[in-house]
C-alpha positions as CSV (number, residue, x, y, z in Angstrom):
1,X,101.9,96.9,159.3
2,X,98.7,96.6,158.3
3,X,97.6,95.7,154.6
4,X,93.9,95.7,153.2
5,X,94.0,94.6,149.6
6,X,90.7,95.3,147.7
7,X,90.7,93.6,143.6
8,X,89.7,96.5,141.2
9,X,88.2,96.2,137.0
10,X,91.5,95.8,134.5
11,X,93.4,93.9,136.6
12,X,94.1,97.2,138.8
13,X,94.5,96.2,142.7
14,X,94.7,98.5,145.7
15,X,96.1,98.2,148.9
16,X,95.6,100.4,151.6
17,X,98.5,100.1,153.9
18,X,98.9,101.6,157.6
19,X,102.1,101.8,159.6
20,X,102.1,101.6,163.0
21,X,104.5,104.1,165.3
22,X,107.1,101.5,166.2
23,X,107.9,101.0,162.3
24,X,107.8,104.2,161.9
25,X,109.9,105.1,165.1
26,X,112.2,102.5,163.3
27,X,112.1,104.6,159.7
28,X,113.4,107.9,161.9
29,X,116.5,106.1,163.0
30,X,117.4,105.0,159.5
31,X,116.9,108.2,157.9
32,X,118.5,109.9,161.3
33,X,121.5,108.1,161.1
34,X,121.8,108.2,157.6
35,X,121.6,112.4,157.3
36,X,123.0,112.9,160.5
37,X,126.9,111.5,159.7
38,X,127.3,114.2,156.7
39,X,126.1,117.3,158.9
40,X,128.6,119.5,160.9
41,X,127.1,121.2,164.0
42,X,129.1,124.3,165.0
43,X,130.9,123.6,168.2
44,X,131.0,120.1,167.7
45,X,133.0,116.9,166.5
46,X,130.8,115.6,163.8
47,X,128.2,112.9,165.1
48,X,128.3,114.2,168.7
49,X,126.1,117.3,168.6
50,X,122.4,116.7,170.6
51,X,119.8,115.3,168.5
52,X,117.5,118.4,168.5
53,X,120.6,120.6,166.8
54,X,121.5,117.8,164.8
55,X,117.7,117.3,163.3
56,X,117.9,121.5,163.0
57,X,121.2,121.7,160.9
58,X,119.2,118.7,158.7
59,X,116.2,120.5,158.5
60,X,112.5,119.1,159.2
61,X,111.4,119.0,155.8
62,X,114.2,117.0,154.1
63,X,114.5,114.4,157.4
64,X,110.5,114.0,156.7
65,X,110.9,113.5,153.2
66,X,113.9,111.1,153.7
67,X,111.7,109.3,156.5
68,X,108.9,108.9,153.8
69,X,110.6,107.9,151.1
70,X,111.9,105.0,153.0
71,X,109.0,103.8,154.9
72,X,107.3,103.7,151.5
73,X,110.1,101.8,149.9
74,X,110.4,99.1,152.4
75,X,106.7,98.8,153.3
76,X,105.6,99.0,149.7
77,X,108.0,96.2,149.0
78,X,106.8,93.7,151.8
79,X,103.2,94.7,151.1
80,X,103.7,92.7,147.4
81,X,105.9,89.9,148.3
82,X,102.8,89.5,151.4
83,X,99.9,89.4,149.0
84,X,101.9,88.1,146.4
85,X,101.7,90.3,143.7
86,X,103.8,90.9,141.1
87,X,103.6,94.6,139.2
88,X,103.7,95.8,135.9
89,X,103.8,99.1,136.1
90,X,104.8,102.4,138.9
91,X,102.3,101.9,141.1
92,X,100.1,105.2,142.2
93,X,100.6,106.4,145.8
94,X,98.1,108.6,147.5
95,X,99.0,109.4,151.2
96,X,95.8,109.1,153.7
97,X,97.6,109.9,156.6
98,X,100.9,111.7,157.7
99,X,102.1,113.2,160.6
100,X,104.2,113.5,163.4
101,X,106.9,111.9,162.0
102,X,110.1,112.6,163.9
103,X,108.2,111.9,167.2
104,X,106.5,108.4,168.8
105,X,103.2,108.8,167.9
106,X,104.5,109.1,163.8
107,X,101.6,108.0,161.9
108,X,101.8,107.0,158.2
109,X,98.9,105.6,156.3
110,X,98.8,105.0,152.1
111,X,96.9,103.8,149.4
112,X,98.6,102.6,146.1
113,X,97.0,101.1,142.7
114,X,99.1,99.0,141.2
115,X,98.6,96.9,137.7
116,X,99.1,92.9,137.5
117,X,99.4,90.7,134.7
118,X,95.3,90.5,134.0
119,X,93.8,86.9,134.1
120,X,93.7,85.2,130.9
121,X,90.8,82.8,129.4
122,X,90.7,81.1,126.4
123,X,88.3,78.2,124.9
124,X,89.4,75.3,123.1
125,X,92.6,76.3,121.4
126,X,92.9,72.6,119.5
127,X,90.0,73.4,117.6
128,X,90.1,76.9,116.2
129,X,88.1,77.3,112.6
130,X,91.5,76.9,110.3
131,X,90.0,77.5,106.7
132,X,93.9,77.3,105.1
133,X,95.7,74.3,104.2
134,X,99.3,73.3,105.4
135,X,102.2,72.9,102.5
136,X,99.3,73.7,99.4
137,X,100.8,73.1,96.1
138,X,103.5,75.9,94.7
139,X,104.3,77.0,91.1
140,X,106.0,79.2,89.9
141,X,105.1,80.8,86.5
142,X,107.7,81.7,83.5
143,X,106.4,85.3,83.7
144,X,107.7,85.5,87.1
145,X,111.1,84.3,86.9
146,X,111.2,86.6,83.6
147,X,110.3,89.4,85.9
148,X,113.4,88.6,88.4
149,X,115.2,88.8,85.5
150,X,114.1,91.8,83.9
151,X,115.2,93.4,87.8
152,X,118.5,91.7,87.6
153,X,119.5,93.3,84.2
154,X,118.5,96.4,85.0
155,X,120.8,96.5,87.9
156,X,123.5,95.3,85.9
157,X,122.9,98.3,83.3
158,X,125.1,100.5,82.2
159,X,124.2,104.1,81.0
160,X,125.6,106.3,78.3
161,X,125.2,110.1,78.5
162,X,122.6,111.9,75.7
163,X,121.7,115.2,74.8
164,X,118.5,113.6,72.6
165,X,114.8,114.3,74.4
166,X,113.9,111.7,77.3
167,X,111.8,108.7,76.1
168,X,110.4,105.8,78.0
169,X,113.2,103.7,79.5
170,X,116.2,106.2,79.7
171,X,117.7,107.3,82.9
172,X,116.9,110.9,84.3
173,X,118.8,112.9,87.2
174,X,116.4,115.7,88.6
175,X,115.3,118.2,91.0
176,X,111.7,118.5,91.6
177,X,109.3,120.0,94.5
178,X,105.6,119.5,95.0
179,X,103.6,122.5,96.0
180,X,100.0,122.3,97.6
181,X,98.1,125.4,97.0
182,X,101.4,127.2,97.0
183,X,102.3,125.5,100.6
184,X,105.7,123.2,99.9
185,X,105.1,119.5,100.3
186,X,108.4,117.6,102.0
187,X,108.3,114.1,101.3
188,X,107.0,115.4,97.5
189,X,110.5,116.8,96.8
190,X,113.7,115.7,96.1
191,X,117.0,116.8,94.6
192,X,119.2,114.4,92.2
193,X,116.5,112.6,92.1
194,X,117.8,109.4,89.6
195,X,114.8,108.0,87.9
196,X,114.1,105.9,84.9
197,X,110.7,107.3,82.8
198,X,108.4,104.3,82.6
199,X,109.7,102.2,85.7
200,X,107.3,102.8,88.0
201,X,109.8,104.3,90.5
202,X,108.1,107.6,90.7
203,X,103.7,108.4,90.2
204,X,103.1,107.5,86.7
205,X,101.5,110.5,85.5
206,X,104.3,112.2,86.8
207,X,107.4,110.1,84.8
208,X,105.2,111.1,81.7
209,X,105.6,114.4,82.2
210,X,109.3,114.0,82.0
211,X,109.3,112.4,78.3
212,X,110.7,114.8,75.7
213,X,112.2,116.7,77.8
214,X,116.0,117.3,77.7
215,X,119.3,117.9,80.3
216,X,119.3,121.5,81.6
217,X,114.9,121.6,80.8
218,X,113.0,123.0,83.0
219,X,109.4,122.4,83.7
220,X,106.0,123.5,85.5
221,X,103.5,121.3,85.7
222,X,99.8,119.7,87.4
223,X,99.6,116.3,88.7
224,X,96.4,114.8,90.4
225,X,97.4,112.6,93.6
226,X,94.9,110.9,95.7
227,X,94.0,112.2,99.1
228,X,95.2,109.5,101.6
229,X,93.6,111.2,104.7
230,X,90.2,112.0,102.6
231,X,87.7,108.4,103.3
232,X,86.4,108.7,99.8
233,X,89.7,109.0,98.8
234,X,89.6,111.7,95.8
235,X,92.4,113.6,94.1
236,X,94.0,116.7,94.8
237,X,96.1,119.0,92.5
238,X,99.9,119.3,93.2
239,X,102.1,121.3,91.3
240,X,105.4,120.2,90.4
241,X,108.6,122.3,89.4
242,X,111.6,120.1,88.1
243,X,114.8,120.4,86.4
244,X,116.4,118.1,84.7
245,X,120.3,117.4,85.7
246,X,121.1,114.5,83.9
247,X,119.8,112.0,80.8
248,X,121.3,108.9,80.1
249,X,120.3,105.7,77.7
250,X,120.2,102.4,79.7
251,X,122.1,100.0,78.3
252,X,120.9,96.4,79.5
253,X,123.0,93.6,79.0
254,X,122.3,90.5,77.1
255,X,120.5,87.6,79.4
256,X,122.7,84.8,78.6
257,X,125.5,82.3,80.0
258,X,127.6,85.2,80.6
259,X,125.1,87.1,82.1
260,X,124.4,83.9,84.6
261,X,128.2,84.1,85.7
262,X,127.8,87.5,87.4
263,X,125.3,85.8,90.1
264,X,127.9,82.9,90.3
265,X,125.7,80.5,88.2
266,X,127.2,78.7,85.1
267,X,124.3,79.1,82.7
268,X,121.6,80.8,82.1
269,X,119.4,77.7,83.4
270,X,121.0,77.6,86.1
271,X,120.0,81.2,87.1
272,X,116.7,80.6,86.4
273,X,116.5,77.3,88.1
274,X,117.9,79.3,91.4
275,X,115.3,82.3,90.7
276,X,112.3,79.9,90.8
277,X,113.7,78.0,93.7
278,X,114.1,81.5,95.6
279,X,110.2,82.0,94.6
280,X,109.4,79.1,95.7
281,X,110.5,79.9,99.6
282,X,109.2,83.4,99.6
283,X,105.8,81.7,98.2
284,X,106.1,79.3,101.4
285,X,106.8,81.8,103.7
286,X,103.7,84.2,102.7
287,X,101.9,81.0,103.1
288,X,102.9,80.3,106.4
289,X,102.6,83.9,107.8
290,X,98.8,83.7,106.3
291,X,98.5,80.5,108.4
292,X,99.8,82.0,111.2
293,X,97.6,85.1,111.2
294,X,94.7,83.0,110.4
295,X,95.4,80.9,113.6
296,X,96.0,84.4,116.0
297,X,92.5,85.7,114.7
298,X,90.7,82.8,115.7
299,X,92.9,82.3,118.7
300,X,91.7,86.1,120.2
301,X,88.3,85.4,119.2
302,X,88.1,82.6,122.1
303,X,90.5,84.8,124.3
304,X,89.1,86.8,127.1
305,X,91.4,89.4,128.8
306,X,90.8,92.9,130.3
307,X,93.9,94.7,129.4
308,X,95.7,96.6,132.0
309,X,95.9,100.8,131.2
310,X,99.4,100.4,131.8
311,X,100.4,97.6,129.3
312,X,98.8,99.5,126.2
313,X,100.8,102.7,127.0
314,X,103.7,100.4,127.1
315,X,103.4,98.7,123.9
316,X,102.4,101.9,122.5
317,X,105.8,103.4,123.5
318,X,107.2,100.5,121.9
319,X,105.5,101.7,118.6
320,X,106.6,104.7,118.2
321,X,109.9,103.7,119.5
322,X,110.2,101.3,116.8
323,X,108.7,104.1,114.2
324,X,111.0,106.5,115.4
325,X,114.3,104.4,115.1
326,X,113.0,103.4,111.7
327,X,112.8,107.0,110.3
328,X,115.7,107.9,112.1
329,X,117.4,105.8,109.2
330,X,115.9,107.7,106.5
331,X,117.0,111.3,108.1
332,X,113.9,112.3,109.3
333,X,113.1,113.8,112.8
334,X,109.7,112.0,114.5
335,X,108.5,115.6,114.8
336,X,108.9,116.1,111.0
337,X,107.5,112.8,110.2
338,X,104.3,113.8,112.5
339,X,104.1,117.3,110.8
340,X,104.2,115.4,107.5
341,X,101.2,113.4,108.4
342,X,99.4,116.7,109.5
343,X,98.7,114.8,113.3
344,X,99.6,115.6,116.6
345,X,101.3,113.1,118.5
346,X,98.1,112.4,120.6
347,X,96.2,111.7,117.7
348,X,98.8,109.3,116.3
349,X,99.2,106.9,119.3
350,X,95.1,107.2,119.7
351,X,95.4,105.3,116.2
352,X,98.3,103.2,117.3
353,X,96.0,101.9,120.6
354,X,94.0,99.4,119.0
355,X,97.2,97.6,117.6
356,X,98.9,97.8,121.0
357,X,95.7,96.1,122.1
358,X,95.9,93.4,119.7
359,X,99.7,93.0,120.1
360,X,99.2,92.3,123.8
361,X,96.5,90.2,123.7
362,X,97.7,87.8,121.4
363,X,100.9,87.7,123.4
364,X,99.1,87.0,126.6
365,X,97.0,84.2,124.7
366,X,99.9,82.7,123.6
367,X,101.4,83.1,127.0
368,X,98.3,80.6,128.3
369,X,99.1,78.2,125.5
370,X,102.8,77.9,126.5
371,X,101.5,77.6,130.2
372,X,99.0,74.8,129.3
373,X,101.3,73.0,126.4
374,X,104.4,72.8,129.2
375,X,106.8,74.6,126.9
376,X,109.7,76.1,128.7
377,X,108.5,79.9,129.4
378,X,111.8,81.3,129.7
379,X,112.8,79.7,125.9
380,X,113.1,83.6,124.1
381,X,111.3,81.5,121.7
382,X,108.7,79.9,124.1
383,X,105.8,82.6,121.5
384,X,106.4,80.5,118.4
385,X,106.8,76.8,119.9
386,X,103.3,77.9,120.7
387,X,102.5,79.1,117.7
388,X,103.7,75.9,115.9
389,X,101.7,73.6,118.4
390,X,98.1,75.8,117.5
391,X,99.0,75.4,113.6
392,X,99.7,71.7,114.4
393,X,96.5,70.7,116.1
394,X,94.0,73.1,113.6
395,X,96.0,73.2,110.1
396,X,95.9,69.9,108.0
């Protein structure tokens, strides 16, 4: 076998591969043998007919295809562990050269491309331009851990059914649909809806429309939203129709003691001391995720990597994986979350490209730090030792 390997841009290679007629004499028997012992030949015993009537009852074509398949197989195979390449990726297979192959002079000549792991450079990663400090100073105001509570209360409310006209801060049960010049809008309807007028829950324009208005109402109105897909990002009428199924008045509990006991604290102190402590780490770990996207920006900016075709289409796939489990949750087909977003499914992994870009590239630059730190690659957590060392040697 003869191999000519020939380095191409994005870490693509191509190797031109020729097999002489012994090997391929050598493919023929394999696939002979292995065809032959399932085929009867009229007259007789199986495995004793002539090779020519044999080869007939087979049939050219599939013995050619089975003779192909496995001389590519083996040949492709010895081809990488020769040059010592590892892929990434199918490789692509054009034949050059094909013929004769149930006799001697069998000729078979390839070429494949076939994606590696892309050489990775990067510049002084003990020195990257950190402008955040390590373990800054936390506090925690009064207005926050008032706001925790506020949320705690309300989930501890109880309701009581009215017949009286909504106001800010009861409870409301409704129907509704959004309609965009006449054309239904999905993710802008709902039925039993729960809601309560002033929280925030639902567009704010749209919970003031629902004050004053009582169980079994029913109501048409306006309601300017913002154009998401529109750059300058103006407003576009909706109409809204909505019933009202239920009105309740939310009864909050007193924030006392006894209110403490129902999150197994003794007083009310107590509560709040565990609130602010609770603060406290989500505080720390925004802080360190800042750091550590700080440190991966700089960190690419001294990484240089041509990215294979291959690997982006990967992580893509990963993506939308990942999107489509997630929606998959909420009840909603992938399709139907596309058609909601108005894009094609081209369209939305062209915008998912640059991320998968990104994604890969900082996992190949962190691949280089584990490589030149000594940390154990095969440790699932190998990525964040190496993460911990860069915010070591560049946060202070």
């Amino acid at each position: 076998m003869e191999i000519k390997k020939e380095n191409l841009e994005k870490s693509k290679v191509k190797l031109t591969i020729k097999v002489s007629s012994p090997e391929m004499r050598g493919f023929f028997n394999l696939a002979y043998n292995k065809l032959a012992s399932n085929v009867e030949v009229k007259g007789f015993r199986k495995g004793g007919a002539p090779r020519a009537l044999t080869i007939a009852a087979i049939g050219e074509n599939r013995l050619n295809s089975e003779i192909l398949d496995l001389a590519l197989q083996e040949t492709y195979t010895t081809a990488l562990k020769k040059e010592n390449i590892l892929p990434i990726a199918q490789p692509k297979v054009n034949i050059k050269v094909l013929k004769d192959l149930t006799v001697d002079t069998a000729e078979l000549e390839y070429e494949l491309e076939v994606d590696i792991l892309p050489e990775v450079k990067i510049g002084d990663y003990k020195k990257l331009k950190i402008k955040e400090k390590k373990d800054l100073e936390i506090k925690v105001t009064d207005d926050e851990v008032e706001h925790v509570l506020s949320h705690l209360s309300r989930q501890k409310a109880t309701f009581k059914d009215i017949t009286t006209p909504l106001k800010e801060g009861d409870r409301a049960e409704i129907n509704f649909e959004g309609f965009e010049r006449g054309a239904k809008i999905e993710n802008l309807s709902s039925e039993h809806y729960p809601v309560i007028l002033g929280s925030g829950t639902l567009i704010p324009e749209f919970e003031k429309k629902l004050i004053g208005l009582k169980k079994g109402d029913k109501k048409e109105f306006k309601v300017e939203l913002v154009d998401q897909k529109d750059p300058k990002q103006s407003k576009k009428p909706i109409d809204f129709k909505v019933e009202i199924l239920e009105t309740q008045e939310v009864i909050l509990p007193k924030i006392d003691d006894d209110f403490a006991k129902n999150f197994e604290k003794n007083t009310l102190e107590d509560l709040k001391k565990a609130i602010s402590d609770d603060i406290v780490l989500q505080k720390k770990e925004v802080q360190k995720k800042n750091l550590e996207n700080q440190v991966l920006e700089e960190l690419l900016k001294i990484t240089t990597v041509e990215i294979p075709e291959s690997l982006i289409e990967q992580e893509t796939d990963r993506q939308i994986n990942d999107i489509r489990s997630k929606i998959a949750t909420m009840g909603m087909t992938f399709e139907k979350y596309l058609e909601n977003l108005k894009k094609s499914e081209e369209d939305f992994r062209k915008e998912l490209r640059p991320q998968a870009e990104k994604t890969i590239k900082i996992g190949l630059a962190l691949g280089e730090v584990v490589k030149a730190e000594k940390i154990d690659s095969k440790d699932k957590d190998a990525g964040k030792i190496a993460l911990e060392k860069l915010i070591t040697y560049n946060v202070k």
